[in-house]
C-alpha positions as CSV (number, residue, x, y, z in Angstrom):
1,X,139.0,137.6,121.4
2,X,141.8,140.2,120.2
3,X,140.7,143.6,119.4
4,X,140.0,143.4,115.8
5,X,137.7,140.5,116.6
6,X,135.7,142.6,118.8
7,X,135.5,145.2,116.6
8,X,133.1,143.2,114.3
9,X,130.6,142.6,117.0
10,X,128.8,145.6,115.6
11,X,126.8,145.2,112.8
12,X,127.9,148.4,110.3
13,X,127.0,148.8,106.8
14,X,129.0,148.5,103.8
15,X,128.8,148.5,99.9
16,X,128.7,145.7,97.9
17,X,132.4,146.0,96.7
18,X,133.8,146.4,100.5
19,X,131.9,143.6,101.3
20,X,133.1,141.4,98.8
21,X,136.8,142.3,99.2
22,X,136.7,141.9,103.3
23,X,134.7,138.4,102.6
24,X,137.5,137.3,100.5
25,X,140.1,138.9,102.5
26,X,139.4,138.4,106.3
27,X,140.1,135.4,108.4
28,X,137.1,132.9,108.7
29,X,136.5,133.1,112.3
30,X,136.7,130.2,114.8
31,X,134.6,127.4,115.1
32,X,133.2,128.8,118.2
33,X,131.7,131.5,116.9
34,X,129.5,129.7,113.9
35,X,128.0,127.3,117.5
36,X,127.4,130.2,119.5
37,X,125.9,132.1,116.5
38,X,123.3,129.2,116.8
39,X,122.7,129.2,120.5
40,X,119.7,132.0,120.0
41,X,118.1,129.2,118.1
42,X,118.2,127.0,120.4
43,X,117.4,128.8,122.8
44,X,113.7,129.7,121.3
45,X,112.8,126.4,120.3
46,X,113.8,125.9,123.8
47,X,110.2,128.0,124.4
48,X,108.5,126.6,121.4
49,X,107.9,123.4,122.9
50,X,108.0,123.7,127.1
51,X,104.3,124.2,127.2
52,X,103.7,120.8,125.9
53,X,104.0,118.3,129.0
54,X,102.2,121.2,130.7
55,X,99.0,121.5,128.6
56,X,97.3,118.0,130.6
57,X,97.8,120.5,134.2
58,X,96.0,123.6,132.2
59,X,93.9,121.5,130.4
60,X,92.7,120.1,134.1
61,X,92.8,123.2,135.7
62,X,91.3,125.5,133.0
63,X,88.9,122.6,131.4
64,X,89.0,122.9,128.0
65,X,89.0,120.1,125.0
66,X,91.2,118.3,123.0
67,X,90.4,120.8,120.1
68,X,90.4,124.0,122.4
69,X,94.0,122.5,122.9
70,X,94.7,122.5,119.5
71,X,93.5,125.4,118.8
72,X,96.0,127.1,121.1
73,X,98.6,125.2,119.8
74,X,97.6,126.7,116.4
75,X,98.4,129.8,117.7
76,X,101.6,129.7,117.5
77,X,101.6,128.6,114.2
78,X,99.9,131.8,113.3
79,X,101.8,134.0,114.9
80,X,104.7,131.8,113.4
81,X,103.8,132.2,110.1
82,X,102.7,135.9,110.3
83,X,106.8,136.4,111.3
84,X,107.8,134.6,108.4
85,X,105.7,137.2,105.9
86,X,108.0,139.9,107.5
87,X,111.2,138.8,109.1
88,X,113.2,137.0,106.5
89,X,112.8,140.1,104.2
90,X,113.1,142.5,107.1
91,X,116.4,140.3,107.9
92,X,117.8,140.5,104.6
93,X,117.6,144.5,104.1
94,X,118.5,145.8,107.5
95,X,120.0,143.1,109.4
96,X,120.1,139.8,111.2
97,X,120.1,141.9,114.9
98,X,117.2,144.2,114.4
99,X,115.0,140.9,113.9
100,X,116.9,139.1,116.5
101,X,116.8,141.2,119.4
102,X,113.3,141.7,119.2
103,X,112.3,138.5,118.6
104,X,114.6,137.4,122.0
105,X,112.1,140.2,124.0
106,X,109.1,138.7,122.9
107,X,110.2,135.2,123.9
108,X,110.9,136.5,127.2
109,X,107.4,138.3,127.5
110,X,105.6,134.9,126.4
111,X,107.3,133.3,129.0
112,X,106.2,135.6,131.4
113,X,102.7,135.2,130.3
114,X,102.8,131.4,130.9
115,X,104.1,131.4,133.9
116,X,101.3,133.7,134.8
117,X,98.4,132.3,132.6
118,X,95.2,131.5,134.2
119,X,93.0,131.6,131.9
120,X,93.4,129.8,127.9
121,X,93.2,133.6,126.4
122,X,96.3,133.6,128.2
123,X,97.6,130.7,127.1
124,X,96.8,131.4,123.5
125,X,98.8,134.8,123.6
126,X,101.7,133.1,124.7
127,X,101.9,130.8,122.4
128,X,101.3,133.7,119.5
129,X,104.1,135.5,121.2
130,X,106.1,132.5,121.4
131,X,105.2,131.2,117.7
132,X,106.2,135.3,116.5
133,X,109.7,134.6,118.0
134,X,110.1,131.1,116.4
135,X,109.5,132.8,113.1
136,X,111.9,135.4,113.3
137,X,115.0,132.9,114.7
138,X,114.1,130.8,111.9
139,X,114.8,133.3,109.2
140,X,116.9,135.3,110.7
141,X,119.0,133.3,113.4
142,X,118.9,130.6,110.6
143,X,120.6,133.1,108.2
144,X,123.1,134.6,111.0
145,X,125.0,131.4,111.7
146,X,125.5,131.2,108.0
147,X,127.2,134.3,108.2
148,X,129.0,133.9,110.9
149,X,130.4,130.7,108.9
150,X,131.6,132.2,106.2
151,X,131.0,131.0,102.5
152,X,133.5,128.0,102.9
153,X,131.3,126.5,105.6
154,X,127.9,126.4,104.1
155,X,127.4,122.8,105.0
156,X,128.5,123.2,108.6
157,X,126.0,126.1,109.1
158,X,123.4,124.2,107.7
159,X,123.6,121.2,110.1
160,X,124.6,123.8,113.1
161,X,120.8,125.9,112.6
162,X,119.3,123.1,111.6
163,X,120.2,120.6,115.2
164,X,120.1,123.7,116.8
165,X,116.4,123.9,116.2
166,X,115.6,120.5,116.5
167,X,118.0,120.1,120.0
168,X,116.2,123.0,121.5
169,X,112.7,121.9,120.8
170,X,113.5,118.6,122.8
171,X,114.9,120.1,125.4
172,X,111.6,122.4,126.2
173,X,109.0,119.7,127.0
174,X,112.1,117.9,129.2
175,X,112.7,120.2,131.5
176,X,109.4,121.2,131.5
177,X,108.5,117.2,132.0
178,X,111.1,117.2,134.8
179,X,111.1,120.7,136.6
180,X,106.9,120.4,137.0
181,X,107.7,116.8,139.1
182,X,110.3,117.7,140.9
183,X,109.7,121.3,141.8
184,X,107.1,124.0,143.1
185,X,105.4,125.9,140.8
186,X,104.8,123.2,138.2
187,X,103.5,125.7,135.3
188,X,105.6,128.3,136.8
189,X,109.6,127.8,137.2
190,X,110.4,126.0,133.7
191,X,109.4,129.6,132.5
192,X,111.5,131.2,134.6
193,X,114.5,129.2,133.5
194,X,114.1,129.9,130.0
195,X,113.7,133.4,130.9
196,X,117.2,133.2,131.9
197,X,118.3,131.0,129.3
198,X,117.2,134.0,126.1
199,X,118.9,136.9,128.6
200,X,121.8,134.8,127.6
201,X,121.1,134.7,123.6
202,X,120.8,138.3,123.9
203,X,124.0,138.5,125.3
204,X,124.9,136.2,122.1
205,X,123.4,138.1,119.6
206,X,124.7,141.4,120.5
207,X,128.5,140.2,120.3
208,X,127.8,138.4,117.3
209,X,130.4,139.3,114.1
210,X,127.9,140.4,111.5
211,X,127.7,143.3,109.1
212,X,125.0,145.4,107.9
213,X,123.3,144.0,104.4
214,X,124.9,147.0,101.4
215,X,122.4,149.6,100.8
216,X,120.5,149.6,97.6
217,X,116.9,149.4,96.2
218,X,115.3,146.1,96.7
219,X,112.3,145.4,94.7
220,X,109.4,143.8,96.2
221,X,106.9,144.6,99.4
222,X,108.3,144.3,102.8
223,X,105.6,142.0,104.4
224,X,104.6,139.1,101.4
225,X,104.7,135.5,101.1
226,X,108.5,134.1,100.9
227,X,109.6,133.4,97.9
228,X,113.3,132.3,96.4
229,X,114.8,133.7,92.9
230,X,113.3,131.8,89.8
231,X,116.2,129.3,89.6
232,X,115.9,128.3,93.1
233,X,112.8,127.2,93.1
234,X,113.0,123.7,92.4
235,X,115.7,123.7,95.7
236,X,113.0,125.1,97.9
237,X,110.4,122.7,96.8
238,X,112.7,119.5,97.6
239,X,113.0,120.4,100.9
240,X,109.6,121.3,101.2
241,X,108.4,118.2,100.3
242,X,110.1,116.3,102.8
243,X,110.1,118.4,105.6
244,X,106.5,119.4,105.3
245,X,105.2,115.7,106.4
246,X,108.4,115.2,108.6
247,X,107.0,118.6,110.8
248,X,103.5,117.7,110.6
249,X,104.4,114.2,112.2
250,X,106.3,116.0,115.3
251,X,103.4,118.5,115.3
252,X,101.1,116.0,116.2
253,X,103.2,114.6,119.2
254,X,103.6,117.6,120.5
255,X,100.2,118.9,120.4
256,X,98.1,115.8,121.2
257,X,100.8,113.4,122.8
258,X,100.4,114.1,126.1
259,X,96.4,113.5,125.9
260,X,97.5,109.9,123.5
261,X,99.8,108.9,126.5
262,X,96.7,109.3,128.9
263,X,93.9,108.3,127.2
264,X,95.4,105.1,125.3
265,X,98.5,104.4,127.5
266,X,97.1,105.2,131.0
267,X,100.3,107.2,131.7
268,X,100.0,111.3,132.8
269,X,103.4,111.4,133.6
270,X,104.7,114.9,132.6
271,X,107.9,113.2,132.6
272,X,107.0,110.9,130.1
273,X,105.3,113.2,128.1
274,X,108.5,115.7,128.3
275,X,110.8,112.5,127.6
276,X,108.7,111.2,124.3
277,X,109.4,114.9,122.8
278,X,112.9,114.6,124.4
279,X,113.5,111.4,122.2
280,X,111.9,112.3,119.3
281,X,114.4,115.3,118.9
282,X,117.1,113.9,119.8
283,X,116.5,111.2,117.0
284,X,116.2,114.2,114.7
285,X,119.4,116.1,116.3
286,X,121.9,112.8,116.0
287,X,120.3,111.4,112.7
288,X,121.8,114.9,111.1
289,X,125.2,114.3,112.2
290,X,124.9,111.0,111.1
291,X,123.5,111.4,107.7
292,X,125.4,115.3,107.2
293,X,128.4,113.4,104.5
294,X,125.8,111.7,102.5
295,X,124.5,113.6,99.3
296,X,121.7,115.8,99.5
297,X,119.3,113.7,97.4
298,X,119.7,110.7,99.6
299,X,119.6,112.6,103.0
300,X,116.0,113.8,101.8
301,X,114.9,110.5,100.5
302,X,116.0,108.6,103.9
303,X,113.9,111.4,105.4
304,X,110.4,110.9,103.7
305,X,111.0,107.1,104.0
306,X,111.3,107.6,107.9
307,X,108.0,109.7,108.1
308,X,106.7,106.9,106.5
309,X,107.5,104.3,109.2
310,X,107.0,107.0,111.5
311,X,103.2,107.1,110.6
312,X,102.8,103.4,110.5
313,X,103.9,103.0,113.9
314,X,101.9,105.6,115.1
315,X,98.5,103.9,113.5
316,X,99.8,100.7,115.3
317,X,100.5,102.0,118.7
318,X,96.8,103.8,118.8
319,X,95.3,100.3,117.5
320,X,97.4,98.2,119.9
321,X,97.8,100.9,122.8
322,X,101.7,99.8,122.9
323,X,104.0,102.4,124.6
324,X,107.1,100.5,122.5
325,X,105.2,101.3,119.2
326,X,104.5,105.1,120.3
327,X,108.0,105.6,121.2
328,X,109.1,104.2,117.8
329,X,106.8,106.5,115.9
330,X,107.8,109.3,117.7
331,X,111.5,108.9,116.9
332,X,110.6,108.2,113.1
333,X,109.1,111.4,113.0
334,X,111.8,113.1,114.6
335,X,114.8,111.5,112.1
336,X,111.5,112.3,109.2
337,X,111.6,115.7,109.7
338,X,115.5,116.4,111.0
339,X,116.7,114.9,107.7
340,X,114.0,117.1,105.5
341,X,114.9,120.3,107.6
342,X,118.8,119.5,107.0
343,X,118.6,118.8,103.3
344,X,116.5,121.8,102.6
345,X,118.4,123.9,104.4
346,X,121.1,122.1,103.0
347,X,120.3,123.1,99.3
348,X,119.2,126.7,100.4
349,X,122.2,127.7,101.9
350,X,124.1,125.9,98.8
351,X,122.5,127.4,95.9
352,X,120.6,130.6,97.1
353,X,121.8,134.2,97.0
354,X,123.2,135.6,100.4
355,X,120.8,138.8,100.2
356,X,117.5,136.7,99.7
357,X,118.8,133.9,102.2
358,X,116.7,134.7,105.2
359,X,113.8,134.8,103.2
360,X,114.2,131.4,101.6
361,X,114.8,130.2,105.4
362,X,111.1,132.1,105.8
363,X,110.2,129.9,102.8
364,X,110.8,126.8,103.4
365,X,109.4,127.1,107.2
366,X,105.7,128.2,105.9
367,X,105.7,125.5,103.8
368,X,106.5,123.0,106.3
369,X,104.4,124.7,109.0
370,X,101.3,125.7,107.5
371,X,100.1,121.7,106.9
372,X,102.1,121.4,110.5
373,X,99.8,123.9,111.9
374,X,96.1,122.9,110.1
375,X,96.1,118.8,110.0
376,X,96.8,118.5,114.0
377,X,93.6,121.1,114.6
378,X,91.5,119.1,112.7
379,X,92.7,115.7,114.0
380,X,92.6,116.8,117.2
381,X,88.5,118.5,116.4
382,X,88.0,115.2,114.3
383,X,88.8,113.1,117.0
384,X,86.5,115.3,119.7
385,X,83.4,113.2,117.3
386,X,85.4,110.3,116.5
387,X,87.5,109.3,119.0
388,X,91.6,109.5,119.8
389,X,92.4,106.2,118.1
390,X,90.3,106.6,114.7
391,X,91.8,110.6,114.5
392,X,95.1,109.3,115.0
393,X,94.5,107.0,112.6
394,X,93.0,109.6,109.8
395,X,95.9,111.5,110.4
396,X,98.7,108.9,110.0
397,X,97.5,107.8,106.5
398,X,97.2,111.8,105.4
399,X,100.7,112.3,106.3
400,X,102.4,108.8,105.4
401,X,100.5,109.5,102.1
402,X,102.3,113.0,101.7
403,X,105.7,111.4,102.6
404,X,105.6,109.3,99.9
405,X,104.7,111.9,97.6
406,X,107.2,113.8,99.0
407,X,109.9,110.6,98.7
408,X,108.8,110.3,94.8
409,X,109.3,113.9,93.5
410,X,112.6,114.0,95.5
411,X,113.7,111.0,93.1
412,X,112.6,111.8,90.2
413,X,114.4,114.9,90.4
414,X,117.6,113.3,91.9
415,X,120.2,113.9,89.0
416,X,119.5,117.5,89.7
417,X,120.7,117.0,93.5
418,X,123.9,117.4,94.6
């Protein structure tokens, strides 16, 4: 990069009118940069999801229950969502960096603590630390590689956070799957890996082109539920709709996959548990790129119609205990929730102010991650008294039920989509 390219790597304040003639007046910058803007997202999600091949070895070693398990994997929603109160409006008054960079640090402490975790307190921690970080990258890092994209490239920022997201949380429980068979230290050097891998988005983040919000009052409490301007609202709830099942569905996988694999399917493979997450977001990665010229209101329909289907298989693959039929659901739910995530986002980054953006990021994430976070705990303590097969069951027909909620409202209000 020249000189004057490296001279917006630091994030300086200006007013609103200097901002609004050096939008209009600067050079959009390359392609490259709007792709490695999203790398830090990738690279968390990355962590979100590399404990879950692991949890049958720490489960075994550590003996705790299916809804211990879950519990742990609740965790992260909390500390998830508890980012989400603060981050997106922290983001949008001081900066996309000060949220970033911190959230990068405490990614790289939870993967210190699972890597040394011998005890589920531990576990737990990491996975609040971990959830904390997701949180921030998904309002702020969401928000950051819109800005890097300029206003002409709304749509191309969208899909770029949103696969982003989806491609890192894939690729966590494969290498995890993969580097716990092949190599020493099967809890132990995955983390060490992705410790490596968020060194490297901090190195991203600090060189990325981004200024300073303008200074002014902003109205409102620094930590409160996200929330978008009154004539956004109806944006934010027809991606909520869709994505909100679509999540829920990959939630379950994630968290109680690996114990469906082994109790139903007769498979502990961490491999195979590591690949089935592998597949399902890569279905929800190259389903955005296929789908990203359709309009809006089809995109999310397509999505809660998948989730559907997702959920169906699912009940049939517990009932039948078919490996082809898990596999199905699991990349269902992975187009389900990539195509709700992209159209939400979609419409956000459209039709939403640039200083509430972050937060309406933070708003559509707690609204797809607080049913992602509750139904898998009480499926996975449901099925404790019941049984694998009859939870899995209760839970398919929750969420398909959703879905098609979700599917109806989006068509009903699809004159108002673009």
């Amino acid at each position: 990069m020249g000189s004057a390219g490296s001279a917006q790597h630091t994030e300086t304040p200006v007013t609103a009118a200097t901002a609004t003639t050096a939008a209009t007046a600067a050079e959009p910058p390359p392609r490259r940069e709007v792709w490695l803007a999203a790398w830090p997202v990738t690279a968390v999600f990355i962590l979100s999801n590399t404990a879950t091949p692991l949890y049958v070895l720490w489960q075994n070693e550590l003996g705790f229950s299916s809804g211990k398990l879950t519990v742990v994997f609740a965790c992260y929603i909390v500390g998830l969502i508890a980012a989400l109160l603060v981050a997106g409006v922290v983001s949008d008054r001081v900066g996309r960096k000060p949220v970033l960079l911190p959230a990068l640090a405490l990614g790289i402490v939870a993967s210190v603590l699972f890597a040394t975790a011998g005890s589920i307190v531990a576990l737990a921690i990491a996975r609040l630390l971990s959830g904390v970080a997701v949180g921030s990258i998904v309002s702020a890092g969401m928000a950051a590689v819109t800005d890097v994209a300029g206003p002409d490239r709304k749509r191309l920022a969208a899909l770029l956070a949103s696969t982003a997201m989806v491609l890192g949380a894939g690729l966590g429980p494969l290498l995890a799957g993969v580097l716990s068979e092949a190599l020493p230290g099967p809890t132990v050097t995955v983390f060490l890996v992705e410790i490596a891998l968020l060194v490297l988005a901090v190195l991203a983040v600090v060189r990325m082109p981004l200024r300073r919000p303008a200074a002014g009052p902003r109205p409102g409490a620094w930590v409160r539920v996200p929330s978008v301007p009154r004539a956004n609202r109806v944006h934010l709830l027809l991606g909520i709709v869709v994505f909100a099942p679509g999540i829920t569905s990959t939630s379950f996988v994630l968290s109680l996959g690996p114990s469906l694999l082994a109790d139903l399917l007769g498979t502990t493979s961490r491999v195979v548990a590591g690949a089935t997450a592998f597949v399902m977001f890569t279905a929800a990665t190259a389903v955005q790129f296929a789908v990203r010229r359709l309009r809006v209101g089809a995109i999310l329909a397509a999505g809660a119609a998948s989730t559907v289907g997702a959920m169906a298989s699912l009940a049939l693959a517990v009932q039948l205990s078919s490996t082809p039929l898990l596999a199905l659901a699991a990349v269902l739910a992975g187009a389900g929730q990539g195509m709700g995530q992209l159209g939400g986002l979609t419409l956000i980054s459209a039709h939403v102010p640039a200083a509430r953006l972050a937060e309406a990021n933070a708003a559509l994430n707690v609204g797809g991650y607080v049913p992602a976070g509750l139904l898998p705990v009480a499926v996975g303590y449901l099925s404790d008294a019941v049984g694998l097969s009859r939870g899995t069951t209760v839970f398919s027909a929750v969420v398909a039920a959703a879905a098609l909620a979700g599917g109806a409202v989006v068509l009903a209000n699809r004159r108002t989509i673009p």
